[in-house]
N, CA, C and O atoms as a GROMACS GRO file, in nm:
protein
  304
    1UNK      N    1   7.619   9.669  12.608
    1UNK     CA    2   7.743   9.607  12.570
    1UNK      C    3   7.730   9.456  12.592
    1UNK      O    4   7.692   9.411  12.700
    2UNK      N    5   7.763   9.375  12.482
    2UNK     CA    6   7.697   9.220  12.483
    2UNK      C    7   7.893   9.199  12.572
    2UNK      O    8   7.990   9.276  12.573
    3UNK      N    9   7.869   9.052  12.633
    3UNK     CA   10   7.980   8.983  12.733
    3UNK      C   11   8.089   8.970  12.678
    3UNK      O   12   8.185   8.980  12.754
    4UNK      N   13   8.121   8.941  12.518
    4UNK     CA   14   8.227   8.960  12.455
    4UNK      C   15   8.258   9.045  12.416
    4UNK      O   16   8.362   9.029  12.351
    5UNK      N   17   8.207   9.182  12.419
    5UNK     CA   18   8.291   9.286  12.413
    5UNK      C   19   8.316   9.327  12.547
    5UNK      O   20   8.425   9.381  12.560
    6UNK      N   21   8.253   9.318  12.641
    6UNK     CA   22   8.282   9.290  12.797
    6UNK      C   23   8.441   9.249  12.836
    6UNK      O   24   8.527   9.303  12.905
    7UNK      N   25   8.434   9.117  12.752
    7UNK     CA   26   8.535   9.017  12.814
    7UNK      C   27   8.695   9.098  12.724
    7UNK      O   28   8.806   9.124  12.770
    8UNK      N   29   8.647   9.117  12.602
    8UNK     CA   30   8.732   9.195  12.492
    8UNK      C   31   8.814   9.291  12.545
    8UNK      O   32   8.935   9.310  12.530
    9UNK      N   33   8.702   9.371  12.629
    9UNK     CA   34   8.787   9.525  12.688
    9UNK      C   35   8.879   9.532  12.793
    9UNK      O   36   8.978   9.604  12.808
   10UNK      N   37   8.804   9.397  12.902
   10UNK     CA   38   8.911   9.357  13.019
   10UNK      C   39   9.043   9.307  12.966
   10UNK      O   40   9.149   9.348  13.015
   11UNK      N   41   9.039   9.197  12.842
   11UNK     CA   42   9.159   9.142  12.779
   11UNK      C   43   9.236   9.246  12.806
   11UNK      O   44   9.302   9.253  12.910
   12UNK      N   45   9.234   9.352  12.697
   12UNK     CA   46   9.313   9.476  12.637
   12UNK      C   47   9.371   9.584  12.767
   12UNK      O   48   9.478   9.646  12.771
   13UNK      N   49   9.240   9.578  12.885
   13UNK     CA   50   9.279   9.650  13.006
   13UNK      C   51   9.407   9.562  13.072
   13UNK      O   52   9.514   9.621  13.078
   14UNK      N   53   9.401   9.444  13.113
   14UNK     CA   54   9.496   9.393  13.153
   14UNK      C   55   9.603   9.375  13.067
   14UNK      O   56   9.683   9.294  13.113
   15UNK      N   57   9.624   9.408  12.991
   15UNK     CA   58   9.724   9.365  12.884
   15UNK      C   59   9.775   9.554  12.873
   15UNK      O   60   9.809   9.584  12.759
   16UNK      N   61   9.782   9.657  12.963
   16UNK     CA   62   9.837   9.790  13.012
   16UNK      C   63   9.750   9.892  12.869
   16UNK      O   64   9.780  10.000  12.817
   17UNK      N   65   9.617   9.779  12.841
   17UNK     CA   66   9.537   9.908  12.776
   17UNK      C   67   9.567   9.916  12.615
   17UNK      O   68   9.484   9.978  12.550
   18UNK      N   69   9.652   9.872  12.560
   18UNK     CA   70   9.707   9.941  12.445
   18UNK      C   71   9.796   9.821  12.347
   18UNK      O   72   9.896   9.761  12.388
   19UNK      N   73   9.732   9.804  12.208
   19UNK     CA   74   9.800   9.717  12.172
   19UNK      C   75   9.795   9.757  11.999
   19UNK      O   76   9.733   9.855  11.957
   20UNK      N   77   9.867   9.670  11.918
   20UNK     CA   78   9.891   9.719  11.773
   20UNK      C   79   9.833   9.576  11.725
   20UNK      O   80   9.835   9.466  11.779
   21UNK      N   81   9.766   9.633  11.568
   21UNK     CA   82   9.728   9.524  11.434
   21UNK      C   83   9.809   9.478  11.357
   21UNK      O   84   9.862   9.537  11.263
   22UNK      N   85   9.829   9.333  11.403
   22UNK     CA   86   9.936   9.312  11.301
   22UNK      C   87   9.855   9.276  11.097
   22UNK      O   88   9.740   9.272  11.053
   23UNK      N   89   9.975   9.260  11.041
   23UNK     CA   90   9.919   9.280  10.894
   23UNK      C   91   9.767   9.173  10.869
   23UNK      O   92   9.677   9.202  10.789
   24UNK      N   93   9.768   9.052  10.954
   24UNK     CA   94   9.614   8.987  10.952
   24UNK      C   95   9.539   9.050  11.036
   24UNK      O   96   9.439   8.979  11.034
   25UNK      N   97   9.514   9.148  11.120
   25UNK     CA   98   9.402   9.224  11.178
   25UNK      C   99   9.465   9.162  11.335
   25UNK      O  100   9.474   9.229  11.437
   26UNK      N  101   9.493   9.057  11.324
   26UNK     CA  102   9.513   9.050  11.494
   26UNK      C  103   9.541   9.167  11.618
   26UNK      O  104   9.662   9.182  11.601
   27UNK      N  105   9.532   9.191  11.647
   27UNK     CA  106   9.580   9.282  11.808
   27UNK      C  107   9.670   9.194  11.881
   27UNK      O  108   9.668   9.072  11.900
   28UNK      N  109   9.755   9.293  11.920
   28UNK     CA  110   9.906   9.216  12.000
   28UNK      C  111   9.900   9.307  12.103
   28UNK      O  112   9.901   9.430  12.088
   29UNK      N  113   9.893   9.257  12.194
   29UNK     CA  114   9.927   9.370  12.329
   29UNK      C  115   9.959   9.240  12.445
   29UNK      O  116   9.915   9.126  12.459
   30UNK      N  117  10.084   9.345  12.537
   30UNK     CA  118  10.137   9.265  12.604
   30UNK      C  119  10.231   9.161  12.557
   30UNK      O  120  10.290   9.107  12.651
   31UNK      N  121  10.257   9.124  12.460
   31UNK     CA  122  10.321   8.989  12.396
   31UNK      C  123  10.193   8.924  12.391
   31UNK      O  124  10.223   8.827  12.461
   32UNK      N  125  10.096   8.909  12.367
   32UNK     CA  126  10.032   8.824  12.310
   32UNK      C  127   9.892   8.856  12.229
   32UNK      O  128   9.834   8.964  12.240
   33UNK      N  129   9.849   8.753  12.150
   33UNK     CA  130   9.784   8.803  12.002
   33UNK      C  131   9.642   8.789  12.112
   33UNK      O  132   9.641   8.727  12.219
   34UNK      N  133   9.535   8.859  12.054
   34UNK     CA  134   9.398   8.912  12.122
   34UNK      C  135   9.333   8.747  12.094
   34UNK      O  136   9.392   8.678  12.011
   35UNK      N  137   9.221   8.695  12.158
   35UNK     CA  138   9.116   8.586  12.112
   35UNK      C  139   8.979   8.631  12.043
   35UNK      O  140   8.869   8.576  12.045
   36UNK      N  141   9.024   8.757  11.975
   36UNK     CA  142   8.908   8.875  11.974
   36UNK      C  143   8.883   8.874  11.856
   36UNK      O  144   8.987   8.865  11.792
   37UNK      N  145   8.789   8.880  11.790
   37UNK     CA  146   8.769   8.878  11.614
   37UNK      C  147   8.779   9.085  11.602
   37UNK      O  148   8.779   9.145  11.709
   38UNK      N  149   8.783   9.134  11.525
   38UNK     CA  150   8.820   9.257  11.473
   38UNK      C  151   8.671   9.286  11.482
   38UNK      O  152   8.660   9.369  11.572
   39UNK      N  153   8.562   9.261  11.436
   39UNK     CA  154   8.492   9.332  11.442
   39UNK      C  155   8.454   9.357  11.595
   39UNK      O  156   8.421   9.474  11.613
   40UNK      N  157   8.451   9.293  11.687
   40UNK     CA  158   8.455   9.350  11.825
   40UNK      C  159   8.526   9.436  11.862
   40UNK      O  160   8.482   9.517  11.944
   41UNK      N  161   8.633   9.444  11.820
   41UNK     CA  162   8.715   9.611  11.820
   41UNK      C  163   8.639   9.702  11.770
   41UNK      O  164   8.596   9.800  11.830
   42UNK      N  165   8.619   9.671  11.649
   42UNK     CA  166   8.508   9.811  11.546
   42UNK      C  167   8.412   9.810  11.657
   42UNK      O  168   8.414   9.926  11.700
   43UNK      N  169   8.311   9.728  11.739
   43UNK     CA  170   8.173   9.767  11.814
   43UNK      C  171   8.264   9.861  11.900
   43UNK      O  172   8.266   9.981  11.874
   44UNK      N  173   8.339   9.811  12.000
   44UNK     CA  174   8.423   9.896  12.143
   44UNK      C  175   8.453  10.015  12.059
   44UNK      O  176   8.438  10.116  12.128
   45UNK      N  177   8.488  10.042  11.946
   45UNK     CA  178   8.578  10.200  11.945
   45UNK      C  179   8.388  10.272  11.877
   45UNK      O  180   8.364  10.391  11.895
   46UNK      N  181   8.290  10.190  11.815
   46UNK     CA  182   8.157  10.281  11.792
   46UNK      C  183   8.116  10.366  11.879
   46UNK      O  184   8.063  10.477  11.882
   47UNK      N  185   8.162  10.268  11.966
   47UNK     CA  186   8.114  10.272  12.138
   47UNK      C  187   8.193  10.413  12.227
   47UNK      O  188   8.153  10.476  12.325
   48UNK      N  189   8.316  10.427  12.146
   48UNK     CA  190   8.360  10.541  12.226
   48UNK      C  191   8.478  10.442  12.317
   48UNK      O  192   8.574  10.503  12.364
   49UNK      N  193   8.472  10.334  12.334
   49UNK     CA  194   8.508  10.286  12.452
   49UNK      C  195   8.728  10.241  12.449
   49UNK      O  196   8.820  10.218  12.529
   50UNK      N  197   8.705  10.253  12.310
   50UNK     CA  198   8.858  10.262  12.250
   50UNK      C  199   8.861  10.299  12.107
   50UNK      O  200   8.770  10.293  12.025
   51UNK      N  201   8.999  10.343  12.092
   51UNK     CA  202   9.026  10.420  12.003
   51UNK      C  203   9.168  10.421  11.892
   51UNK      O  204   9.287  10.431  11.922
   52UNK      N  205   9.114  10.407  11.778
   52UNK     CA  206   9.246  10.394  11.662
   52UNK      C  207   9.309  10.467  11.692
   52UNK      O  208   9.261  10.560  11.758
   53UNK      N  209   9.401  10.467  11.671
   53UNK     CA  210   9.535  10.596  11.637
   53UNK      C  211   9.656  10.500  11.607
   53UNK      O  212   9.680  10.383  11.637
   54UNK      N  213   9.746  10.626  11.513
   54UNK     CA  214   9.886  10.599  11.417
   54UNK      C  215   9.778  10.504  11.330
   54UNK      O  216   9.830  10.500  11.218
   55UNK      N  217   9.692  10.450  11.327
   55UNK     CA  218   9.659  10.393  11.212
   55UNK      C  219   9.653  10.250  11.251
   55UNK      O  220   9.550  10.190  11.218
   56UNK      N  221   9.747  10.182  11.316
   56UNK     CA  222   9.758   9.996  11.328
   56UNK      C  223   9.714  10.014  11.512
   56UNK      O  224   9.688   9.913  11.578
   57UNK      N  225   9.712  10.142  11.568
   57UNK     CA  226   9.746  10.090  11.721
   57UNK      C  227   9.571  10.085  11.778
   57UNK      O  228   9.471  10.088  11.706
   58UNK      N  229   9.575  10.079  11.858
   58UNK     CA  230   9.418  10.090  11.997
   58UNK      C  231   9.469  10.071  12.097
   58UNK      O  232   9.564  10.003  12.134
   59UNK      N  233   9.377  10.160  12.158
   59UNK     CA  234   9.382  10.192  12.292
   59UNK      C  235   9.278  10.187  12.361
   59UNK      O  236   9.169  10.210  12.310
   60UNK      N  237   9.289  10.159  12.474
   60UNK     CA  238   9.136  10.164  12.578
   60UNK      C  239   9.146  10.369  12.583
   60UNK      O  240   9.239  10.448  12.572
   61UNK      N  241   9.032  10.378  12.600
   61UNK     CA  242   8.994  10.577  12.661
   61UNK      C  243   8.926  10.562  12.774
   61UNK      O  244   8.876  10.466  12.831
   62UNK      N  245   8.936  10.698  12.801
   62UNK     CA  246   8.906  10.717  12.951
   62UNK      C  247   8.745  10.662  12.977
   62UNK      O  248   8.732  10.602  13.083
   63UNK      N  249   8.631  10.673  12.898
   63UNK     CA  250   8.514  10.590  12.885
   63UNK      C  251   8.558  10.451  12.898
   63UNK      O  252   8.550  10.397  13.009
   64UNK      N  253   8.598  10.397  12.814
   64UNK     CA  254   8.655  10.222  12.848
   64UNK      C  255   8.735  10.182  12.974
   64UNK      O  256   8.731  10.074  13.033
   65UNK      N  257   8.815  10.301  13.006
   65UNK     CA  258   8.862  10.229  13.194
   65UNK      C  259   8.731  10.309  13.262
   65UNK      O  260   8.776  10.308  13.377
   66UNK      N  261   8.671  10.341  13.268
   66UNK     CA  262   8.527  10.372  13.357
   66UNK      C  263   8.447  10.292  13.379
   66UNK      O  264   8.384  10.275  13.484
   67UNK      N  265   8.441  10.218  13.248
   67UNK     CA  266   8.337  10.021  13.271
   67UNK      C  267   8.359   9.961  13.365
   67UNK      O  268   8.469   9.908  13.364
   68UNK      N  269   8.294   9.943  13.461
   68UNK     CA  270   8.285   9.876  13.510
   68UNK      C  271   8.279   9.697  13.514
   68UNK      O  272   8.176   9.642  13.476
   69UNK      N  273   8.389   9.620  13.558
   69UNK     CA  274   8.369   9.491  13.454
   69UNK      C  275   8.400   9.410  13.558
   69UNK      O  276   8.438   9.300  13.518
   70UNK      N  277   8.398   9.421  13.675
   70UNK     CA  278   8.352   9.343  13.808
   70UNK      C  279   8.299   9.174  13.788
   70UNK      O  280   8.179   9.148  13.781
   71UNK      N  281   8.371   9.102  13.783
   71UNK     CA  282   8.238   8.970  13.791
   71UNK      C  283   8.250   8.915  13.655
   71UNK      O  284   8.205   8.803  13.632
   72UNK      N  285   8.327   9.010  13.532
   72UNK     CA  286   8.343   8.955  13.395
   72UNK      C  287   8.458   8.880  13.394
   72UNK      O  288   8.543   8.897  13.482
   73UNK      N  289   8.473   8.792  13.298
   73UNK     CA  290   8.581   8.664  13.220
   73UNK      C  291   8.648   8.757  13.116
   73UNK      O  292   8.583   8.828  13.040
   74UNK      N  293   8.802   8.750  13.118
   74UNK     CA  294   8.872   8.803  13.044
   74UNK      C  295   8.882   8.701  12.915
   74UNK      O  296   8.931   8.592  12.943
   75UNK      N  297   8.835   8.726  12.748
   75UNK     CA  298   8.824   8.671  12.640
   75UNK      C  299   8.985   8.547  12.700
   75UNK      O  300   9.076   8.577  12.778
   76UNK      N  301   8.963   8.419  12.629
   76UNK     CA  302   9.087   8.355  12.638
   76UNK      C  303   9.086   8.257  12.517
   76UNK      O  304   9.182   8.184  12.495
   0.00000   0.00000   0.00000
């Protein structure tokens, strides 16, 4: 797993895991829009590590809170 999808997954973890696409691809979770380009979402969910559903939403899965991410920079 390269540092920006590292930093990507902590974003989304601190932000209670779970966020929606708005109509430009962005991710919104928490009140605020991701610093994350979309295809780093597509690597994390290849990965198992989160997951589409309803179609616009993602979520971290139980593999993605298991990472260990100790010592990583949350994307900003």
């Amino acid at each position: 797993m390269t540092s920006a999808q590292k930093s990507a997954l902590l974003w989304l973890r601190n932000r209670n895991g779970d966020g929606m696409f708005d109509r430009n691809g962005v991710l919104l979770a928490g009140g605020c829009s991701a610093p994350v380009m979309r295809a780093t979402w597509n690597k994390l969910r290849d990965a198992g590590l989160v997951e589409v559903y309803n179609g616009k939403r993602l979520r971290v899965t139980e593999a993605g809170l298991a990472v260990d991410l100790r010592g990583v920079g949350e994307s900003s």
